[in-house]
mmCIF file of the N, C-alpha and C atoms, coordinates in Angstrom:
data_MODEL
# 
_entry.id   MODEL 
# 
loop_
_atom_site.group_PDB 
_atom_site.id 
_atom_site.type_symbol 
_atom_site.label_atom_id 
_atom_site.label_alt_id 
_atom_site.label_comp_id 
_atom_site.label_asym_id 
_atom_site.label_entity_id 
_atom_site.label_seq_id 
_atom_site.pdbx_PDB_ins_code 
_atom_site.Cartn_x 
_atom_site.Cartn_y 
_atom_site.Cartn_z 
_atom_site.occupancy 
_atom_site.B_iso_or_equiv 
_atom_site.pdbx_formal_charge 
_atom_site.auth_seq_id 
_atom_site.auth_comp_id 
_atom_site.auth_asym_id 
_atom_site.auth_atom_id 
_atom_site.pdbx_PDB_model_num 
ATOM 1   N N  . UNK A 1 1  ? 0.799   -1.196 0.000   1.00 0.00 ? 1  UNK A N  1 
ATOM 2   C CA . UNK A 1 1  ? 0.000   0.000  0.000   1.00 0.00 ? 1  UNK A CA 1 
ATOM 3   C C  . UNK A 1 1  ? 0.843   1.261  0.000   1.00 0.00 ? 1  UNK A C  1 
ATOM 4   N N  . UNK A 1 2  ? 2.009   1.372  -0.428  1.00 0.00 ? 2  UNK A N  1 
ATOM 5   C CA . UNK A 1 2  ? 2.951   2.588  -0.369  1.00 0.00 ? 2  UNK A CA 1 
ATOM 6   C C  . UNK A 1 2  ? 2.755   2.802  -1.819  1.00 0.00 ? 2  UNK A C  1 
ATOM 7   N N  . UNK A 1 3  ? 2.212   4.117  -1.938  1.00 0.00 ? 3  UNK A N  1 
ATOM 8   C CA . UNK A 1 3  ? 1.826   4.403  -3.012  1.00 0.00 ? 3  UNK A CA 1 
ATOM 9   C C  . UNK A 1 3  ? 2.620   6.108  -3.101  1.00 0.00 ? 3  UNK A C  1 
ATOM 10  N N  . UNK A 1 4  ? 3.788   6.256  -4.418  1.00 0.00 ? 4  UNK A N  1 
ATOM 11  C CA . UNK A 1 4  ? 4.333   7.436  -4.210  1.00 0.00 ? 4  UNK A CA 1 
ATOM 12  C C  . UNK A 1 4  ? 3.350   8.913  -5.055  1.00 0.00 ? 4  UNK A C  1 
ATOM 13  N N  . UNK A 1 5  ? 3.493   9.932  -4.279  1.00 0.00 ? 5  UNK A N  1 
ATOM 14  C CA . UNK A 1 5  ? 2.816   10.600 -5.175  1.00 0.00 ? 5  UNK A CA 1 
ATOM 15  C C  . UNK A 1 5  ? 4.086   11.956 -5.929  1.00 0.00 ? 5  UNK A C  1 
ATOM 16  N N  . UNK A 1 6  ? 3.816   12.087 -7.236  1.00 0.00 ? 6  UNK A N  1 
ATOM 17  C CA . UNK A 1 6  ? 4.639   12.422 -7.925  1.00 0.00 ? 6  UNK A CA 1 
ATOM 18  C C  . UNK A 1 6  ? 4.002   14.034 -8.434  1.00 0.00 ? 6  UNK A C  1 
ATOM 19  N N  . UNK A 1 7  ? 4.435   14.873 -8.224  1.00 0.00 ? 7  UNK A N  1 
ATOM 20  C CA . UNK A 1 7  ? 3.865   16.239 -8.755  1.00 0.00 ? 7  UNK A CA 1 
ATOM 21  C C  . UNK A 1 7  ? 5.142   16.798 -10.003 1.00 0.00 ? 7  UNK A C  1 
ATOM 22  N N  . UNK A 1 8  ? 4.727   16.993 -10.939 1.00 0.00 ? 8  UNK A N  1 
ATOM 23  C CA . UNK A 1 8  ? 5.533   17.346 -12.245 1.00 0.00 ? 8  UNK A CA 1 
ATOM 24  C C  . UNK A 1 8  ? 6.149   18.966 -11.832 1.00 0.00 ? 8  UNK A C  1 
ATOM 25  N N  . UNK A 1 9  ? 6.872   19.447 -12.762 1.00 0.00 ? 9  UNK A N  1 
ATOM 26  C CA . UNK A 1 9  ? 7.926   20.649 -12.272 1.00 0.00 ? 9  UNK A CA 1 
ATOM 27  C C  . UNK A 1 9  ? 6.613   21.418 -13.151 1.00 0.00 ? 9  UNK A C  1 
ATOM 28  N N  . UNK A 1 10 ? 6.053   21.051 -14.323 1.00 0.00 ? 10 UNK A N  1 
ATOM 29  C CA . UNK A 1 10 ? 5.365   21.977 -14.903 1.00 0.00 ? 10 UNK A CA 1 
ATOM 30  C C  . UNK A 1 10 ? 3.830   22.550 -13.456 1.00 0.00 ? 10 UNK A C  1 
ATOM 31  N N  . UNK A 1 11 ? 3.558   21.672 -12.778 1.00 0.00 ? 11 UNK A N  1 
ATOM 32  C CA . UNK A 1 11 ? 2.531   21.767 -12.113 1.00 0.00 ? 11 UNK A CA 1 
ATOM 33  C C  . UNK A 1 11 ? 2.594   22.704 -10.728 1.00 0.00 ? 11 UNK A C  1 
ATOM 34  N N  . UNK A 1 12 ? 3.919   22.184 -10.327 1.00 0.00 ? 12 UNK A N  1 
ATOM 35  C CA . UNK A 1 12 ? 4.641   23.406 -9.635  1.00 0.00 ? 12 UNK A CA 1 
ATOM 36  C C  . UNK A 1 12 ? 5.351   24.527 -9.784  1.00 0.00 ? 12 UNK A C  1 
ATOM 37  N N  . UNK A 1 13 ? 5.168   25.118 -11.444 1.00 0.00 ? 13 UNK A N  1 
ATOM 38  C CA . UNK A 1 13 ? 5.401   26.209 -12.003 1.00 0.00 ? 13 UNK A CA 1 
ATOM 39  C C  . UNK A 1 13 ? 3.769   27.033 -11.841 1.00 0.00 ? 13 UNK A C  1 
ATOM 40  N N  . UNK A 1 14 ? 3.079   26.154 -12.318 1.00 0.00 ? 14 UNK A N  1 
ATOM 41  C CA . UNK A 1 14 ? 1.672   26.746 -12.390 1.00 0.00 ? 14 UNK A CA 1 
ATOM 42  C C  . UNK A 1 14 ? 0.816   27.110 -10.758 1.00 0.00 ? 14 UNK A C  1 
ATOM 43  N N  . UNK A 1 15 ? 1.203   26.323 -10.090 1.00 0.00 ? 15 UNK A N  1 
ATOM 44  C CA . UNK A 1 15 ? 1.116   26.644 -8.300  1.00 0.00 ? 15 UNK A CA 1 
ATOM 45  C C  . UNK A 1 15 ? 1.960   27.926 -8.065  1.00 0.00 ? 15 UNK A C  1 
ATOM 46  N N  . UNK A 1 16 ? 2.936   28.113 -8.389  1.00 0.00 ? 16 UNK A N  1 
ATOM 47  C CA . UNK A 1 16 ? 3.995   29.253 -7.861  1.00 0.00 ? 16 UNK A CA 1 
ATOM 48  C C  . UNK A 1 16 ? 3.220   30.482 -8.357  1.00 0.00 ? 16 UNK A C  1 
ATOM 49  N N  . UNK A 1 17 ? 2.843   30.315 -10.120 1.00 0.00 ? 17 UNK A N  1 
ATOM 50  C CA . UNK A 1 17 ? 2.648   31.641 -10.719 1.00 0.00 ? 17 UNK A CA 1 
ATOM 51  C C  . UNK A 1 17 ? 0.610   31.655 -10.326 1.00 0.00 ? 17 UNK A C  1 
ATOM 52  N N  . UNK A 1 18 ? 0.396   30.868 -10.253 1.00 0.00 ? 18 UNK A N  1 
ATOM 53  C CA . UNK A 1 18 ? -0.966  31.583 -9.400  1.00 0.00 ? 18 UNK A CA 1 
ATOM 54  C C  . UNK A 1 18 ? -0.766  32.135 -8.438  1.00 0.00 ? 18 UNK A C  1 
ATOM 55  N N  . UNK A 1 19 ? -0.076  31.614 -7.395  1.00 0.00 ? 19 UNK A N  1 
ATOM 56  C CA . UNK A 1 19 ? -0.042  32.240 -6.068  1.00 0.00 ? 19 UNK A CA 1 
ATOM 57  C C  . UNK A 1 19 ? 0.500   33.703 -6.129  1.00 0.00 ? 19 UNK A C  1 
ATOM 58  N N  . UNK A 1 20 ? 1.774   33.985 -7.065  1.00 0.00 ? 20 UNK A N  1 
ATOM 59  C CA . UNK A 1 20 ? 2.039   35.009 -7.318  1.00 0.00 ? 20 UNK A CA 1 
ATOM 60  C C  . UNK A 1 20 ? 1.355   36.005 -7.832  1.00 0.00 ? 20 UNK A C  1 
ATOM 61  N N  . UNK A 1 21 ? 0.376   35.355 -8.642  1.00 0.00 ? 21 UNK A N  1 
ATOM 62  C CA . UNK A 1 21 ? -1.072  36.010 -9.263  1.00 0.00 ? 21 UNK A CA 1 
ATOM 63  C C  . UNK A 1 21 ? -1.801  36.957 -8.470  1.00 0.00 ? 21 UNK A C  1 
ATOM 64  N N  . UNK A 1 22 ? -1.830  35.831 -7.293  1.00 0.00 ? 22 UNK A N  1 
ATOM 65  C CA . UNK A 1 22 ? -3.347  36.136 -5.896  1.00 0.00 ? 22 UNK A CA 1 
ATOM 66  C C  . UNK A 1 22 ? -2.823  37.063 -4.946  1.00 0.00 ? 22 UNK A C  1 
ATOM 67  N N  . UNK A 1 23 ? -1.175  37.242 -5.261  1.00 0.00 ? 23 UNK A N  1 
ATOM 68  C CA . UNK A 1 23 ? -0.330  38.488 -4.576  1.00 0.00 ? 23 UNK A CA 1 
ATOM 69  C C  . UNK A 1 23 ? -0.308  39.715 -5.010  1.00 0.00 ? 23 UNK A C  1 
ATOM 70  N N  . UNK A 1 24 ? -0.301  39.289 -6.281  1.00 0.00 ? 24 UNK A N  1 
ATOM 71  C CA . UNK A 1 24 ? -0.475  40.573 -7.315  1.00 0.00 ? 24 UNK A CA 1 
ATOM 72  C C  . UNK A 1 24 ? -1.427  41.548 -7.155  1.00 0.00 ? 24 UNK A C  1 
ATOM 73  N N  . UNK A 1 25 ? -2.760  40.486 -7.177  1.00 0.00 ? 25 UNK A N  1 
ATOM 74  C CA . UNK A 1 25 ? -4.029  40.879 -6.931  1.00 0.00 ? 25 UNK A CA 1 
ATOM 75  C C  . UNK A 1 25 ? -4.247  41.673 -6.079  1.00 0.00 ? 25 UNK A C  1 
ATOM 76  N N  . UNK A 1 26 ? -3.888  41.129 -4.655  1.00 0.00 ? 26 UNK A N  1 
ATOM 77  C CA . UNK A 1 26 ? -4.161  41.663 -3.282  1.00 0.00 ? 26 UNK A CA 1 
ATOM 78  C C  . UNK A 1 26 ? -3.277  43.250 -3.060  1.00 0.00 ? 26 UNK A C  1 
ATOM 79  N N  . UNK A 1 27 ? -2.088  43.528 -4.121  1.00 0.00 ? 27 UNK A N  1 
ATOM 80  C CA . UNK A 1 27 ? -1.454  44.688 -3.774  1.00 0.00 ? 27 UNK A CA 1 
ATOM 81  C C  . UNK A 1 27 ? -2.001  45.440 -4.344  1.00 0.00 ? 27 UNK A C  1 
ATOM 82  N N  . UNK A 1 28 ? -3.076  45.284 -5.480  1.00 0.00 ? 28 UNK A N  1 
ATOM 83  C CA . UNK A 1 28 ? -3.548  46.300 -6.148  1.00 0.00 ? 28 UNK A CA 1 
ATOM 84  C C  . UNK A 1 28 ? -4.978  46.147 -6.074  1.00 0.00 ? 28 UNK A C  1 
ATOM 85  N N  . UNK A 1 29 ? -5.058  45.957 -5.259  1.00 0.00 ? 29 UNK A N  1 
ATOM 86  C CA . UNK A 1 29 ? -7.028  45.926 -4.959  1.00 0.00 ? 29 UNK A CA 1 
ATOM 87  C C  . UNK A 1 29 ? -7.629  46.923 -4.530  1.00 0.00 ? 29 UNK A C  1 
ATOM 88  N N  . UNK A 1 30 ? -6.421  47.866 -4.313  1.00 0.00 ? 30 UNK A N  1 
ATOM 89  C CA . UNK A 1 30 ? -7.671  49.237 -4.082  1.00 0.00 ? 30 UNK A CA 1 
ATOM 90  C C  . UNK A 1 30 ? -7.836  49.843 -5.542  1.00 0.00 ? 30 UNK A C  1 
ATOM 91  N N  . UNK A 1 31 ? -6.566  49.373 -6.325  1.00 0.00 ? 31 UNK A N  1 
ATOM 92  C CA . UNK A 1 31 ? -6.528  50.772 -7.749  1.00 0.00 ? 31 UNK A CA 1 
ATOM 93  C C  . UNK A 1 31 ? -7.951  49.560 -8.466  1.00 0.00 ? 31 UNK A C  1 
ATOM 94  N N  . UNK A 1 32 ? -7.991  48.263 -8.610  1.00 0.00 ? 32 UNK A N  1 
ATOM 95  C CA . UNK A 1 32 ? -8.601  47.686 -8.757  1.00 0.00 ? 32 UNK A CA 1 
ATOM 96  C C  . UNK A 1 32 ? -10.056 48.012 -9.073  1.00 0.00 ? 32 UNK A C  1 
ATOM 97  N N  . UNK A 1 33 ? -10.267 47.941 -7.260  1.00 0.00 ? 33 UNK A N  1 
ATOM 98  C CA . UNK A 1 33 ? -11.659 48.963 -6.887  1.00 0.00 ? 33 UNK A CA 1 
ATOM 99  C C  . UNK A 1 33 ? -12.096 50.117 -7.532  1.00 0.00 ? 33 UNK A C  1 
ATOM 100 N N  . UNK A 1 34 ? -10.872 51.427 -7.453  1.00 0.00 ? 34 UNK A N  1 
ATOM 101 C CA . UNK A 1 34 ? -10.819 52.436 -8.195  1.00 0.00 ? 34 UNK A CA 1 
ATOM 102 C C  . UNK A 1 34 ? -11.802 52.531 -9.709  1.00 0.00 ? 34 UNK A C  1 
ATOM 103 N N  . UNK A 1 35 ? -10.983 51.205 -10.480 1.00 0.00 ? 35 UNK A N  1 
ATOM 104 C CA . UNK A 1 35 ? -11.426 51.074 -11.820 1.00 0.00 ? 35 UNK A CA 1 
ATOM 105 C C  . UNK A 1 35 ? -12.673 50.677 -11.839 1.00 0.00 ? 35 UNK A C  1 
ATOM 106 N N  . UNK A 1 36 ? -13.230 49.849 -11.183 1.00 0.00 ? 36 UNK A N  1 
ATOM 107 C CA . UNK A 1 36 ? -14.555 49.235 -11.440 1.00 0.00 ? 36 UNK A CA 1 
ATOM 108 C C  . UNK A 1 36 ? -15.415 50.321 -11.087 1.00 0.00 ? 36 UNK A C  1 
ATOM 109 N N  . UNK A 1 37 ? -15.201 50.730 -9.461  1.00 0.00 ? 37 UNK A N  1 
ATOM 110 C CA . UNK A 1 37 ? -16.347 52.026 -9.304  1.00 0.00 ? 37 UNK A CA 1 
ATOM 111 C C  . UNK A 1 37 ? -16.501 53.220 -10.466 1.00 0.00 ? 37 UNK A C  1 
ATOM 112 N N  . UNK A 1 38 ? -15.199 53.631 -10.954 1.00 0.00 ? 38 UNK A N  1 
ATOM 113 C CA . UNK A 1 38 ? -15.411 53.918 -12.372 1.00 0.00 ? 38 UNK A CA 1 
ATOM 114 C C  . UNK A 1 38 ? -15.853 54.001 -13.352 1.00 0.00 ? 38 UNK A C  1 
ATOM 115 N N  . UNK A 1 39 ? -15.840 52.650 -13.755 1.00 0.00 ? 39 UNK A N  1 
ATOM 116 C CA . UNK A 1 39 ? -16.688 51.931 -14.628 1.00 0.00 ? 39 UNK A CA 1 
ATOM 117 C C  . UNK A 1 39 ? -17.992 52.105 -14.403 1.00 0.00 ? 39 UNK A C  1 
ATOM 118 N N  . UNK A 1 40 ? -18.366 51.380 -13.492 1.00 0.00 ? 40 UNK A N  1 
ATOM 119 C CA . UNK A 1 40 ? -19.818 51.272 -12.676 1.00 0.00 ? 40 UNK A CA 1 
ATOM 120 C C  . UNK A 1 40 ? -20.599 52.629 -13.425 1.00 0.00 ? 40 UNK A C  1 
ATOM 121 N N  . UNK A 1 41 ? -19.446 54.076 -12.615 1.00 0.00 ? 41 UNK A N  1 
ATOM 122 C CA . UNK A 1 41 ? -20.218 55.513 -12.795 1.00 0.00 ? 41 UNK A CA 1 
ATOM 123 C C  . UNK A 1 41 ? -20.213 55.256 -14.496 1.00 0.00 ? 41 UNK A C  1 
ATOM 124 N N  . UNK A 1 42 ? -19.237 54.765 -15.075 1.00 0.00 ? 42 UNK A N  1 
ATOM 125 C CA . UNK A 1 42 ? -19.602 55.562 -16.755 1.00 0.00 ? 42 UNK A CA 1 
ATOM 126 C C  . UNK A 1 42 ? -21.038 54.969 -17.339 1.00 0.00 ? 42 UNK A C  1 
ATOM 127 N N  . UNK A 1 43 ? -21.100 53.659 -17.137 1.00 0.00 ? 43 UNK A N  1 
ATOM 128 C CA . UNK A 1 43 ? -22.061 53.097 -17.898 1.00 0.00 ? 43 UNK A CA 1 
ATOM 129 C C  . UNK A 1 43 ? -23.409 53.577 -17.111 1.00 0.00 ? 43 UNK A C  1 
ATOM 130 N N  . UNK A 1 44 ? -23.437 53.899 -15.693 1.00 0.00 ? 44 UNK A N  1 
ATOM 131 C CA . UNK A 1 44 ? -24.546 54.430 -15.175 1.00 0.00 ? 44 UNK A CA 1 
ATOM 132 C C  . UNK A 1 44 ? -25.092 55.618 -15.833 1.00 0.00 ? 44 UNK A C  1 
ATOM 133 N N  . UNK A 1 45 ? -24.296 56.464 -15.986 1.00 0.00 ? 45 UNK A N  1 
ATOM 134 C CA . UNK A 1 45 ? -24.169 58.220 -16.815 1.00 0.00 ? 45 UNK A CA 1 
ATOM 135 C C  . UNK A 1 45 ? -24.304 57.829 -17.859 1.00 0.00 ? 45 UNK A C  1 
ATOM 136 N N  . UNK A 1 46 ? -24.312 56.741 -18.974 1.00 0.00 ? 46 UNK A N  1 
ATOM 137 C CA . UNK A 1 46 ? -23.665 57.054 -20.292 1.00 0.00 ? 46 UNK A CA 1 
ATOM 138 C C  . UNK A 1 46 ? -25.463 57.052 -20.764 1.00 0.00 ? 46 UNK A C  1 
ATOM 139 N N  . UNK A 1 47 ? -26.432 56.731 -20.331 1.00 0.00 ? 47 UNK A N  1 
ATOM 140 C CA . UNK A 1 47 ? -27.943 57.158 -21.191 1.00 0.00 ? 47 UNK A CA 1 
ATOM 141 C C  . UNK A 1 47 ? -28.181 58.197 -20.755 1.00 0.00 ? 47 UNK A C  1 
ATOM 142 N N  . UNK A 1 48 ? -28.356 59.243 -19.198 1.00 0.00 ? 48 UNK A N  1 
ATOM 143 C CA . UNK A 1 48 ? -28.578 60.633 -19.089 1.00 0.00 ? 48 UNK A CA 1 
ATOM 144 C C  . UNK A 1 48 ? -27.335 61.079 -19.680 1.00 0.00 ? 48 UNK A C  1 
ATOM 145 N N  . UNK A 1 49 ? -26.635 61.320 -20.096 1.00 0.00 ? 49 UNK A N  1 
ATOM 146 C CA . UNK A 1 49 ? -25.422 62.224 -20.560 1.00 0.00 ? 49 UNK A CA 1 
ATOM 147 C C  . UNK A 1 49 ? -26.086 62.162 -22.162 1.00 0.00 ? 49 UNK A C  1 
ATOM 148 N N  . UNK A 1 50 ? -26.050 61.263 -22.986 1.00 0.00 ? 50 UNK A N  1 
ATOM 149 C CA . UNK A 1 50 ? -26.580 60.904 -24.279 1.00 0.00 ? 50 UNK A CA 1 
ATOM 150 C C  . UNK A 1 50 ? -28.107 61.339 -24.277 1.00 0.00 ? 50 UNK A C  1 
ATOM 151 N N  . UNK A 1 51 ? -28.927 61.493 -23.587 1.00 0.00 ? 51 UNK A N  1 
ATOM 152 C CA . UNK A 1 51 ? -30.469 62.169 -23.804 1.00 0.00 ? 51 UNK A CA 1 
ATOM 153 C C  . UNK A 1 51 ? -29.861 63.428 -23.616 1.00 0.00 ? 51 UNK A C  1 
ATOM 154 N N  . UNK A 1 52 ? -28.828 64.307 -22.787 1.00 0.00 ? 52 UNK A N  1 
ATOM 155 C CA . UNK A 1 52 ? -28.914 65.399 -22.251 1.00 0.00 ? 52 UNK A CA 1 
ATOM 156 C C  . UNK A 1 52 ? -28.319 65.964 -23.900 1.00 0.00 ? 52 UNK A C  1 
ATOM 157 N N  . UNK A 1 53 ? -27.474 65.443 -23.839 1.00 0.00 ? 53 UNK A N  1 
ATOM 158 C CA . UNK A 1 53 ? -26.091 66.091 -25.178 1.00 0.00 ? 53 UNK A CA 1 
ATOM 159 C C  . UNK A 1 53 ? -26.958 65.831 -26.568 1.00 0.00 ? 53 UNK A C  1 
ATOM 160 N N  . UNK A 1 54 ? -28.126 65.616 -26.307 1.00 0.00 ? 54 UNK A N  1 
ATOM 161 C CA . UNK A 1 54 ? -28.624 66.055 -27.737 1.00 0.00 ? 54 UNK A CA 1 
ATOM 162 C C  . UNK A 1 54 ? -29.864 67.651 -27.667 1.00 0.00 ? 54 UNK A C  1 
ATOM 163 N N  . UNK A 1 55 ? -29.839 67.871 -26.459 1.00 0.00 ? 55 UNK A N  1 
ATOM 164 C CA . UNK A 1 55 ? -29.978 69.442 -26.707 1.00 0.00 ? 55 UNK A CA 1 
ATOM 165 C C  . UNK A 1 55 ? -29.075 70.431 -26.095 1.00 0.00 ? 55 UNK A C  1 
ATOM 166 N N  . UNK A 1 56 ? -27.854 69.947 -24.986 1.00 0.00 ? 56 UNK A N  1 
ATOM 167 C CA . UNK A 1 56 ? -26.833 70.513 -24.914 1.00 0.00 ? 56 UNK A CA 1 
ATOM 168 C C  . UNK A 1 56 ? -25.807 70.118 -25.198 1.00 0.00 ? 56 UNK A C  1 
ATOM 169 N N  . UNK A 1 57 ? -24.375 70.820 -25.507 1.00 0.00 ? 57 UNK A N  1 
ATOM 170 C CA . UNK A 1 57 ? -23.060 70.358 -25.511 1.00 0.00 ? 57 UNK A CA 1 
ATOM 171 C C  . UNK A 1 57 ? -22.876 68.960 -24.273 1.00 0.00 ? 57 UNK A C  1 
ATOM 172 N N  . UNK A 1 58 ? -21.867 68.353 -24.828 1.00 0.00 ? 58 UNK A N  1 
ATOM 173 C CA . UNK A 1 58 ? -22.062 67.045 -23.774 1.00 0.00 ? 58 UNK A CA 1 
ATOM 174 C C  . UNK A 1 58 ? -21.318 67.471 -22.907 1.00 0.00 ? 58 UNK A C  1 
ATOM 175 N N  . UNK A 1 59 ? -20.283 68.221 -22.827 1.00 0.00 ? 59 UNK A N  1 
ATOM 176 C CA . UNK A 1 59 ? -19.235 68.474 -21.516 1.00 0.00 ? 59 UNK A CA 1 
ATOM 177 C C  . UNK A 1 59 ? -20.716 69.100 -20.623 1.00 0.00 ? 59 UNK A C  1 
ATOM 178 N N  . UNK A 1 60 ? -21.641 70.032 -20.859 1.00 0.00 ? 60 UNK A N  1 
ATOM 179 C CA . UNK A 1 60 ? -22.145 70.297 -19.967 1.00 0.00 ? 60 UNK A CA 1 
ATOM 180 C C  . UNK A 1 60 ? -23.660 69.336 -19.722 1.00 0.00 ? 60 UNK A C  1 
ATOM 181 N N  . UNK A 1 61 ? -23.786 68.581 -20.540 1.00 0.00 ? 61 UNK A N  1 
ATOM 182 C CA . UNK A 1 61 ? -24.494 67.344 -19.929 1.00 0.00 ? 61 UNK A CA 1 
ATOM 183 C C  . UNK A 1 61 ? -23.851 66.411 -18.957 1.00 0.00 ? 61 UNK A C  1 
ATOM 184 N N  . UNK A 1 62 ? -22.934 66.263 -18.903 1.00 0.00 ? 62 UNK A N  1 
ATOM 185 C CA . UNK A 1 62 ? -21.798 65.730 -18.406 1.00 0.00 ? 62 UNK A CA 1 
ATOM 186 C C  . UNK A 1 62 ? -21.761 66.267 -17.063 1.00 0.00 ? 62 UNK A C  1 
ATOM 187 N N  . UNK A 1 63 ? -21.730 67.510 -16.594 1.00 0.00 ? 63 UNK A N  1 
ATOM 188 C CA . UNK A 1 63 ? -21.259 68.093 -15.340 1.00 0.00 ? 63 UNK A CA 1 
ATOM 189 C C  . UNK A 1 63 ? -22.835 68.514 -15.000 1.00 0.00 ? 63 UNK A C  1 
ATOM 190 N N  . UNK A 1 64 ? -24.107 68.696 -15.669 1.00 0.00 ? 64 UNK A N  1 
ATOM 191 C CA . UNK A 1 64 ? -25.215 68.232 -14.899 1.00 0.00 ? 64 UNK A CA 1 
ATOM 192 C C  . UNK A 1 64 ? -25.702 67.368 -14.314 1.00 0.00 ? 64 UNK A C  1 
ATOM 193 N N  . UNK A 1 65 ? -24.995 66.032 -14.991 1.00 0.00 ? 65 UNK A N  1 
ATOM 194 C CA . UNK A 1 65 ? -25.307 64.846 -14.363 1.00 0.00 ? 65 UNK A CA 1 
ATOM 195 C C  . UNK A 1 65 ? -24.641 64.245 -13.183 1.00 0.00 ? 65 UNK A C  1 
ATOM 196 N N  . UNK A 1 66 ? -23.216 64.635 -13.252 1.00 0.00 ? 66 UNK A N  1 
ATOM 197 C CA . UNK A 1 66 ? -22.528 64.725 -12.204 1.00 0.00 ? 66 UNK A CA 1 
ATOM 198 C C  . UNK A 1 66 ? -22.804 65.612 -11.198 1.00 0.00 ? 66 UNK A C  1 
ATOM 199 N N  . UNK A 1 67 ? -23.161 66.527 -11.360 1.00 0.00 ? 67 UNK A N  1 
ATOM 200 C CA . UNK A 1 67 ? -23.721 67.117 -10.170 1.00 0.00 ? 67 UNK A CA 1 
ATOM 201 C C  . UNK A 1 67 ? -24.495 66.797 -10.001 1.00 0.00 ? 67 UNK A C  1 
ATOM 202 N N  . UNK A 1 68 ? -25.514 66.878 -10.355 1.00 0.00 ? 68 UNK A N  1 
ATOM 203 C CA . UNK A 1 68 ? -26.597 66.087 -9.961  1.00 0.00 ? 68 UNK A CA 1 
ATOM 204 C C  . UNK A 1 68 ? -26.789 64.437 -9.264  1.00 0.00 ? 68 UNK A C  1 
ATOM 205 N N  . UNK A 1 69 ? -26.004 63.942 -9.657  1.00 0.00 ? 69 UNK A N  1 
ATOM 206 C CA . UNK A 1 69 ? -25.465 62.860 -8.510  1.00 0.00 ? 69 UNK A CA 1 
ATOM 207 C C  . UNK A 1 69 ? -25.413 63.619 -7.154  1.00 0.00 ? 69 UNK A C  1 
ATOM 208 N N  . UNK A 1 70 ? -24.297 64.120 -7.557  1.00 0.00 ? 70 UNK A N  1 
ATOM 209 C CA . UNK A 1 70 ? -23.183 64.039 -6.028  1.00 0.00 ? 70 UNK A CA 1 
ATOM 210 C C  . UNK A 1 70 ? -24.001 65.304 -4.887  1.00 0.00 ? 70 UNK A C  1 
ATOM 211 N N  . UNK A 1 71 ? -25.370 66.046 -5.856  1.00 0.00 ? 71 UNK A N  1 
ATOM 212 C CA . UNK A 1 71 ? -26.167 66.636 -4.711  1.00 0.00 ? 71 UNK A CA 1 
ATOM 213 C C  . UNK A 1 71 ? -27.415 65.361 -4.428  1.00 0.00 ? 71 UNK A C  1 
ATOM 214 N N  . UNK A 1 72 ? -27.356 64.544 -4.904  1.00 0.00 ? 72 UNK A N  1 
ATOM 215 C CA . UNK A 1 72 ? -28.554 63.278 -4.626  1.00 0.00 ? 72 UNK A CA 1 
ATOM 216 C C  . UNK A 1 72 ? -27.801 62.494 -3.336  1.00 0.00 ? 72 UNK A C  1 
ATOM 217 N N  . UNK A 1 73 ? -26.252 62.278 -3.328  1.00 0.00 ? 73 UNK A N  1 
ATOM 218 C CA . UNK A 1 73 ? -25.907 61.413 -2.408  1.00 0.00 ? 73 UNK A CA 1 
ATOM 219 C C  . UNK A 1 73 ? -26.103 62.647 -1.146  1.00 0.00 ? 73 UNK A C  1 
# 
């Protein structure tokens, strides 16, 4: 019943560089965050900005809507 178990060098290349992955990850999880909340805001804005900017310039559809947020929160 001695049964050896054998792990390949390729398999413990692929263990090392995930883990290094999940390190990676964790040092940049706030800029991470950063990007998505980002995101989140553009695609939220991007139909009032597009109804607004077809009877005003969009920079100032743009900063109505943003304000208009940030006096709602």
């Amino acid at each position: 019943m001695n049964s050896k178990i054998e792990i390949s060098n390729q398999t413990l290349l692929k263990v090392a560089f995930f883990i290094l992955f999940c390190y990676f990850l964790f040092l940049v999880r706030q800029i991470l965050f950063w990007v998505l909340f980002a995101f989140v805001l553009s695609v939220l804005f991007e139909k009032p900005i597009n109804f607004l900017s077809s009877k005003i310039p969009r920079a100032g559809a743009s900063l109505i809507v943003y304000f208009s947020f940030f006096i709602l929160l």
